[in-house]
N, C-alpha and C positions, 0 to 999 in steps of 0.2 A: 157321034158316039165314039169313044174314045177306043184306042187300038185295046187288046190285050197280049202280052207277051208270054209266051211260053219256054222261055232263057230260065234256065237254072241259072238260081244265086249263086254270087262267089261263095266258096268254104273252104275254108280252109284250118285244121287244126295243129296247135302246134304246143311246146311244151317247154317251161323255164323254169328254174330255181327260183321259190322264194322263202323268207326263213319262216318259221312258226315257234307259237308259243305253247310250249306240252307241260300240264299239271300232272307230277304225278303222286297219289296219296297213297301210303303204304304197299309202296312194290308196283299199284293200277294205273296206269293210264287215268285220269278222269276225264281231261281234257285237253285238243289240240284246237287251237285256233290258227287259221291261216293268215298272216299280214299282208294286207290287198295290197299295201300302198307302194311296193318295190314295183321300181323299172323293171320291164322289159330289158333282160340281157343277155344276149348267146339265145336266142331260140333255137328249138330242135323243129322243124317238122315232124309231123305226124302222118295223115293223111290231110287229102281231099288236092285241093287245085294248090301247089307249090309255087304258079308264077305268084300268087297273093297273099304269099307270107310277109313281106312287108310292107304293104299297102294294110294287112289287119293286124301288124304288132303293130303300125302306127296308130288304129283305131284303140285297140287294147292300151298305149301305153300314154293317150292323149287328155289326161287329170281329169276322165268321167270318174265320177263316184263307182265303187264296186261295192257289193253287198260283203261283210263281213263274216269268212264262213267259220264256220265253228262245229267241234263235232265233237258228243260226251256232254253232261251235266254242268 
């Protein structure tokens, strides 16, 4: 039977500039989309475990697909 571990995951969150695209129709906001596709550049930490901020920008910044976020009509 195989072990089970009870080790907290690495986490670690952290935070970087990227540019976005903002609709705005008569004075409103309609909408802002975020561009997934920018590098990882300057991260800030945030919280959690700090030794693992660049072992998970490398994850974040390694050409996986990100969902496209978008927010507004």
């Amino acid at each position: 039977m195989p072990e089970t571990t009870t080790q907290q995951p690495c986490r670690v969150v952290f935070q970087y500039l990227v540019p976005v695209h903002v609709e705005v129709e008569d004075g409103l906001v309609a909408c802002v989309s975020v561009i997934d596709e920018t590098p990882v550049r300057d991260p800030t930490f945030v919280e959690g475990d700090a030794s693992y901020l660049a072992e998970a920008v490398a994850a974040a910044d390694d050409g996986q697909d990100w969902p496209s976020w978008q927010f507004g009509t």
